[in-house]
DRENTOR-839506 format. One record per residue (C-alpha): z, y, x; residue in one letter. Coordinates in steps of 0.02 Angstrom, whole numbers, plus 50000, padded with zeros to 5 digits. Layout:
% residues N
> Z; Y; X; A
...
This chain:
% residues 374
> 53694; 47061; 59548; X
> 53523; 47088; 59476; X
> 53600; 47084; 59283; X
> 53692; 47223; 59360; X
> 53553; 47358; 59426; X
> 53454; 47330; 59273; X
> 53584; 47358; 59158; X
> 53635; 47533; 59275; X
> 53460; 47574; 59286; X
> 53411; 47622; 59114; X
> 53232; 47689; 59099; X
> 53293; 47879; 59121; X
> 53357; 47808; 59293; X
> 53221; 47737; 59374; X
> 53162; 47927; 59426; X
> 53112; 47976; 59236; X
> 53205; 48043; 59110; X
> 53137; 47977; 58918; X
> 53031; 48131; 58925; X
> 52929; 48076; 59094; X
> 53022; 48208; 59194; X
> 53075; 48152; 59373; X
> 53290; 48162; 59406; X
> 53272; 48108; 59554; X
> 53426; 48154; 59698; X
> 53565; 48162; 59535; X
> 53499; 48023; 59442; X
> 53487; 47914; 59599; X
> 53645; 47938; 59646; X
> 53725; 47898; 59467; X
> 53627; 47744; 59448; X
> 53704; 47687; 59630; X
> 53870; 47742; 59577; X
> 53862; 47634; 59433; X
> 53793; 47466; 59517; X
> 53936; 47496; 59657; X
> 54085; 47498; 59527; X
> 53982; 47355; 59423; X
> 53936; 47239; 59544; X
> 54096; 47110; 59583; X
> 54020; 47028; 59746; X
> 53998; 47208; 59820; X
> 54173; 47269; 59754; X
> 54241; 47104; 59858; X
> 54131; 47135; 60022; X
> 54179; 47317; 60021; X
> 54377; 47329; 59949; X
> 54440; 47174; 59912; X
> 54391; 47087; 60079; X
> 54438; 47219; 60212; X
> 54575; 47229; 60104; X
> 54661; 47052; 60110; X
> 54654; 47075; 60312; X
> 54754; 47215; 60303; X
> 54892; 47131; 60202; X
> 54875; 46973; 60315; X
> 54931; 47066; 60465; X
> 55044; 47181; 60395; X
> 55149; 47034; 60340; X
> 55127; 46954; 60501; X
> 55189; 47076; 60601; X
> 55315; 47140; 60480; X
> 55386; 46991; 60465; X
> 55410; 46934; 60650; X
> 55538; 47057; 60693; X
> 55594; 47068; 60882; X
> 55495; 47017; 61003; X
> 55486; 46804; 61039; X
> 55604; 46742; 61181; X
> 55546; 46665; 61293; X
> 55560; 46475; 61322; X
> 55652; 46409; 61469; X
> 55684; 46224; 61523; X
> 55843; 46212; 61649; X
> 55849; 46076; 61759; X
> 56017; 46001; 61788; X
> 56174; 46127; 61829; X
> 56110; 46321; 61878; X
> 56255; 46394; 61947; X
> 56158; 46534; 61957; X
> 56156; 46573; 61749; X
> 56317; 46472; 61734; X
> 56423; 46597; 61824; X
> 56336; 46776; 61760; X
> 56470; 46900; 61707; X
> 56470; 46938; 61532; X
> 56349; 47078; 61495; X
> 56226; 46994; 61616; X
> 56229; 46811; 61518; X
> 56208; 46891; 61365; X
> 56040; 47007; 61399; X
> 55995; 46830; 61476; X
> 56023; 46745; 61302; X
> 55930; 46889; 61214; X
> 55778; 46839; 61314; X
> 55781; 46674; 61339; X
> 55775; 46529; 61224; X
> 55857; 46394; 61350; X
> 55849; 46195; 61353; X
> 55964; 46092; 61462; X
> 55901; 45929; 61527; X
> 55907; 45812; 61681; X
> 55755; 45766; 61671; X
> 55626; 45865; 61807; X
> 55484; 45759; 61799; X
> 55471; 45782; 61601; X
> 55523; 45947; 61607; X
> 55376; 45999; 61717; X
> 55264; 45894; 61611; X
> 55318; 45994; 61456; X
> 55282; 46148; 61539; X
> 55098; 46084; 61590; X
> 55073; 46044; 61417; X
> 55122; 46231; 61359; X
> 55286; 46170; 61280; X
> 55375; 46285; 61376; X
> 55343; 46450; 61457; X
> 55458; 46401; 61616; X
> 55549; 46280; 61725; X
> 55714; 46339; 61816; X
> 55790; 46231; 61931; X
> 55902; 46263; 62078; X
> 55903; 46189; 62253; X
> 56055; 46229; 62374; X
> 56070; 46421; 62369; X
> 55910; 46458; 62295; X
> 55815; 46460; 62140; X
> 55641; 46378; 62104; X
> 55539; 46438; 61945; X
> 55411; 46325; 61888; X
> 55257; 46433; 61803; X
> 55085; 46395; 61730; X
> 54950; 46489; 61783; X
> 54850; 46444; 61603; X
> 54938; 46608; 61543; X
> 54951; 46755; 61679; X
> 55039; 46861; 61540; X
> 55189; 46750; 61499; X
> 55190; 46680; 61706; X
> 55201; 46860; 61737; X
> 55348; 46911; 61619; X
> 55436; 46763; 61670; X
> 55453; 46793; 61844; X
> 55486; 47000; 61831; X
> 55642; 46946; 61722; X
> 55707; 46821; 61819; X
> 55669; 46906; 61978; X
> 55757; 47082; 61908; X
> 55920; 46966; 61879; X
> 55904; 46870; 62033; X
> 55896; 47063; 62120; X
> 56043; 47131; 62034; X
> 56132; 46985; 62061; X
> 56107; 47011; 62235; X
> 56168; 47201; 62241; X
> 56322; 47177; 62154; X
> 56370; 47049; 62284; X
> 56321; 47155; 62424; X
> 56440; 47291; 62345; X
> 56259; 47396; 62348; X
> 56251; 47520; 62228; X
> 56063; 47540; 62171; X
> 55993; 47699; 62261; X
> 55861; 47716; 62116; X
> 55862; 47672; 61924; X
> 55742; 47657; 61819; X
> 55743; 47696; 61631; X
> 55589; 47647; 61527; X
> 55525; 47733; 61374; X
> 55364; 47728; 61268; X
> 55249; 47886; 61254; X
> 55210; 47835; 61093; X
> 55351; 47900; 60946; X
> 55491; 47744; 60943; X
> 55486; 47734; 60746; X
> 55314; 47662; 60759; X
> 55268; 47512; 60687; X
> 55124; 47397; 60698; X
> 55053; 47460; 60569; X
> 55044; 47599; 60645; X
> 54920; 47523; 60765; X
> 54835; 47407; 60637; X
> 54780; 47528; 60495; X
> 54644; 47631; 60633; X
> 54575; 47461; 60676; X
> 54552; 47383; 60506; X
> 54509; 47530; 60429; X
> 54345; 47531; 60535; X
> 54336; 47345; 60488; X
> 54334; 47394; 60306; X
> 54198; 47538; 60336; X
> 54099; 47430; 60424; X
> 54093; 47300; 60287; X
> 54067; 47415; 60151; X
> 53930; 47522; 60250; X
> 53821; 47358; 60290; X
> 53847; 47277; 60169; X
> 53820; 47412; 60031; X
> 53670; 47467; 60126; X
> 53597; 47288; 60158; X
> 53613; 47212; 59976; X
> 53582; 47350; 59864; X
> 53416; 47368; 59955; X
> 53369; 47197; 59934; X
> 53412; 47183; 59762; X
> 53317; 47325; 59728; X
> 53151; 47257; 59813; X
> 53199; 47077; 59732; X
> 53203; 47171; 59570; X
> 53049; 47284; 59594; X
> 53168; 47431; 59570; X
> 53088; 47497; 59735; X
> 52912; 47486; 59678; X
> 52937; 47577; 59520; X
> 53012; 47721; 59611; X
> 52866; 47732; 59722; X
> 52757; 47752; 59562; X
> 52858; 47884; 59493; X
> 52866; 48073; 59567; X
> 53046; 48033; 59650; X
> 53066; 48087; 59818; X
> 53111; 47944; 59965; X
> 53233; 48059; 60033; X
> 53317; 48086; 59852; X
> 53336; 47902; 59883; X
> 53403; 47912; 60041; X
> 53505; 48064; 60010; X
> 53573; 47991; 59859; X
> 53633; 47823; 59946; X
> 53728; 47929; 60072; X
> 53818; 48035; 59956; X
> 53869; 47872; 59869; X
> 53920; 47787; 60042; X
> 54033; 47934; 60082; X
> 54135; 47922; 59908; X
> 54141; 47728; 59960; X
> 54215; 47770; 60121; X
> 54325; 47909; 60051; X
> 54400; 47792; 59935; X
> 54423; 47656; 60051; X
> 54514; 47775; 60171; X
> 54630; 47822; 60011; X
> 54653; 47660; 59979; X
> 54689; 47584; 60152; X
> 54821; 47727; 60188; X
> 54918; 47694; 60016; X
> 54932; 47543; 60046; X
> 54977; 47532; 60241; X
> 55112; 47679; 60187; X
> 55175; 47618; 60017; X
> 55184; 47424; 60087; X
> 55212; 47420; 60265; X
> 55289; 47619; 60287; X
> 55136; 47668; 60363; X
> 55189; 47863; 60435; X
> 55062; 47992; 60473; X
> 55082; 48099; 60585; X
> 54973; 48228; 60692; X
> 54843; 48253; 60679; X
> 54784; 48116; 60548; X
> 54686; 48197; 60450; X
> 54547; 48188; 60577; X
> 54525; 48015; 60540; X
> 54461; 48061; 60379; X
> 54280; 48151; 60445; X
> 54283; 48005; 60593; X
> 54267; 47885; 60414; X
> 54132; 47976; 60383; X
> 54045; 47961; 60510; X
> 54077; 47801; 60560; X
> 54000; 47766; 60354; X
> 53831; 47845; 60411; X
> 53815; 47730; 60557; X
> 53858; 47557; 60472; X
> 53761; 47612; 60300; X
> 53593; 47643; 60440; X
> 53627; 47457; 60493; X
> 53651; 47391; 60317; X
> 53474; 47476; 60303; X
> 53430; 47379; 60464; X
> 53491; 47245; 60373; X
> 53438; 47253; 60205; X
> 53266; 47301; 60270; X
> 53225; 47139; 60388; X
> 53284; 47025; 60234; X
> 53212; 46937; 60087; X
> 53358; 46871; 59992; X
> 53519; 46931; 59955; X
> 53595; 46767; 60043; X
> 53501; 46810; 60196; X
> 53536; 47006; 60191; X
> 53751; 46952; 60156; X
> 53723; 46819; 60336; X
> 53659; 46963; 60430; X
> 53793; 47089; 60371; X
> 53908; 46967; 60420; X
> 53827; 46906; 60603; X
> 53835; 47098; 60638; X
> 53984; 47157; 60583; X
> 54134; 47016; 60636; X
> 54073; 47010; 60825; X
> 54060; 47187; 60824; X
> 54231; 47216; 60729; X
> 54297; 47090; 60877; X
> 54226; 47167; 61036; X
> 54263; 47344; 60979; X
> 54437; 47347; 60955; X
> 54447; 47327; 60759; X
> 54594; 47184; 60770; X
> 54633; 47147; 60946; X
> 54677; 47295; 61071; X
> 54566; 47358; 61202; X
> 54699; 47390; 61315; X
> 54707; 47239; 61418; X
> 54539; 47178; 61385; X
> 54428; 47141; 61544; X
> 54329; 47265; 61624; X
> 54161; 47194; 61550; X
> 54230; 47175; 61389; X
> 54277; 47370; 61372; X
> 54114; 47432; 61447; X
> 54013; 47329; 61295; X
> 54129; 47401; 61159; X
> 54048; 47585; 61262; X
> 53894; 47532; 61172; X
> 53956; 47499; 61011; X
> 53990; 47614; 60876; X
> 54150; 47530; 60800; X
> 54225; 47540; 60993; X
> 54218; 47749; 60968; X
> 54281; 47752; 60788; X
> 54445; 47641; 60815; X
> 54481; 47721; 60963; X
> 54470; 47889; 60886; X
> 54555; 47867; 60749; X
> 54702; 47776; 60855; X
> 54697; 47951; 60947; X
> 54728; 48056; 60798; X
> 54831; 47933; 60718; X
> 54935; 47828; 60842; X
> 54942; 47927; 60992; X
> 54977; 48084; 60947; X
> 54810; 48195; 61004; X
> 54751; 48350; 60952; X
> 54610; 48373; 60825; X
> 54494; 48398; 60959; X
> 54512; 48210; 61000; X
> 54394; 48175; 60866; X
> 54262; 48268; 60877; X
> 54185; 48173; 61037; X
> 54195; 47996; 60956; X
> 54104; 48082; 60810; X
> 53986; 48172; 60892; X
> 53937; 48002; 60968; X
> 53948; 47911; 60808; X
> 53843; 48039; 60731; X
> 53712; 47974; 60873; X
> 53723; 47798; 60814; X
> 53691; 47843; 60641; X
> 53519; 47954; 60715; X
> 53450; 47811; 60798; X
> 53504; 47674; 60659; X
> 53431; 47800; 60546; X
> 53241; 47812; 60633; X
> 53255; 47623; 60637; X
> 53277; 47595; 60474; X
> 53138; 47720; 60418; X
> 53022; 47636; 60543; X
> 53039; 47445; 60470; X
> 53077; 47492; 60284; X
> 52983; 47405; 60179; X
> 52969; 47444; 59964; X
> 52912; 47284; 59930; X
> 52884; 47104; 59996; X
């Protein structure tokens, strides 16, 4: 990487022209430019990387089609399923995967061992359903379907016709696909990467390379320097935005809709706060190796607890009042806002006035510990 900035920063870009006179904010920002689209190891960290996740899930949850059935073990003869009319034994086969055996003992000890998601059995007139409580979700959706059968089994026997019915339908468009609900999240992930990462190693390469000490000899301004880095960090995060919706639309029929176009400004602001913590970063660490094991101790657990590949939604209580505090928690939910859930433009503007905050206080911080030289 060091080849790199020397190579970019040619004497007229070290804050003098070949005639002694300072730049500074253009020159800055070109020489920055230039390392970014040079440097392979910061091309990876920032596109490549974020990238590859992307494509990973895409496929997987392109590829997996309807939803899983669910695994049932039957003990011995259920007259019960045997002797369902037609249109009720087939919904029953679209949502269950069922195994016949006589053996209960095994059968239970199958389902202990997470073989199988249930145990039916039945005992005179009734019906027993083994469970396992090591999985609440799948224990619960195993006993509302078999319970919804055994109550309209009941009813038509009765001659009772249901009083009530009950139609279910998603608030969300029904030509959405996961990607759909993907892109928001690793789009953050992506921004977060190249912000911190950017931020982190370009500073210490420039200290390693007493870049930074030269500038502080010359007439160039610290906030050219600043300045300049954040002009270049929102082209990054404009292109990765570009890049992340071509290829979510173009690969996986990503559709926007909305107001989407919010989540371009939320980028941008989400890019201020992560490039202040690659400053953070970069400004705490003495080697690139160091500065690249920071970026990386921040950014997966944050990416984790704030939403950026698993939903929030049925996350515990504690979990989604510590994604509060973080900033990658307010960008992936905006952006699912704008892009996912069909919000108004105003939607945004409270996750970025908050991310906006982050970046203040990231900002101060990195100005306080900043360091030009070891």
């Amino acid at each position: 990487m060091s080849h790199t900035t020397e190579e970019t920063l040619a004497p007229e870009q070290t804050g003098r022209t070949q005639l002694g006179k300072p730049k500074g904010f253009a020159t800055l920002a070109r020489a920055q430019w230039k390392a970014f689209i040079r440097d392979k190891q910061i091309l990876f960290w920032m596109l490549a990387f974020p990238l590859a996740f992307l494509l990973l899930f895409g496929v997987l949850n392109g590829s997996s089609g309807d939803a899983p059935k669910t695994e049932m073990t039957q003990v011995g003869s259920v007259q019960f399923v045997d002797r369902m009319p037609a249109d009720a034994k087939k919904q029953w086969d679209e949502l269950f995967d069922v195994t016949k055996t006589s053996d209960r003992d095994a059968a239970l000890a199958k389902l202990k061992k997470g073989d199988t998601d249930a145990v039916l059995e039945q005992t005179g007139g009734g019906l027993v359903l083994h469970y396992s409580s090591a999985d609440q979700v799948r224990a619960a959706t195993v006993q509302g379907t078999v319970s919804s059968f055994v109550d309209r089994s009941n009813l038509a026997i009765a001659g009772v016709k249901p009083a009530v019915s009950l139609q279910a339908q998603p608030v969300e468009d029904a030509s959405l696909k996961p990607i759909q609900y993907l892109t928001p999240g690793l789009l953050g992930f992506a921004l977060a990467m190249g912000g911190t990462f950017g931020g982190a190693m370009t500073l210490v390469n420039w200290r390693k390379t007493k870049l930074l000490r030269r500038m502080r000899l010359t007439p160039t301004n610290t906030w050219d320097l600043v300045a300049s880095r954040v002009v270049v960090s929102m082209v990054i995060a404009v292109l990765q935005f570009v890049l992340f919706i071509a290829v979510a639309m173009a690969v996986f029929g990503l559709k926007l809709t909305g107001s989407w176009y919010m989540a371009l400004p939320l980028a941008l602001c989400g890019m201020l706060v992560f490039m202040a913590i690659g400053l953070i970063a970069g400004s705490v660490s003495k080697s690139e190796e160091a500065a690249s094991g920071l970026a990386n101790l921040i950014v997966l657990p944050m990416s984790f607890l704030g939403g950026a590949f698993i939903p929030l939604d049925f996350a515990p209580a504690w979990l989604k009042t510590v994604a509060n505090f973080l900033p990658m928690g307010h960008l992936t939910e905006g952006m699912l806002d704008v892009m996912v859930r069909g919000e108004g433009p105003t939607a945004a503007l409270m996750p970025m006035a908050i991310l906006l905050a982050f970046a203040a206080v990231f900002t101060l911080i990195a100005a306080k510990i900043f360091r030009w030289e070891d």
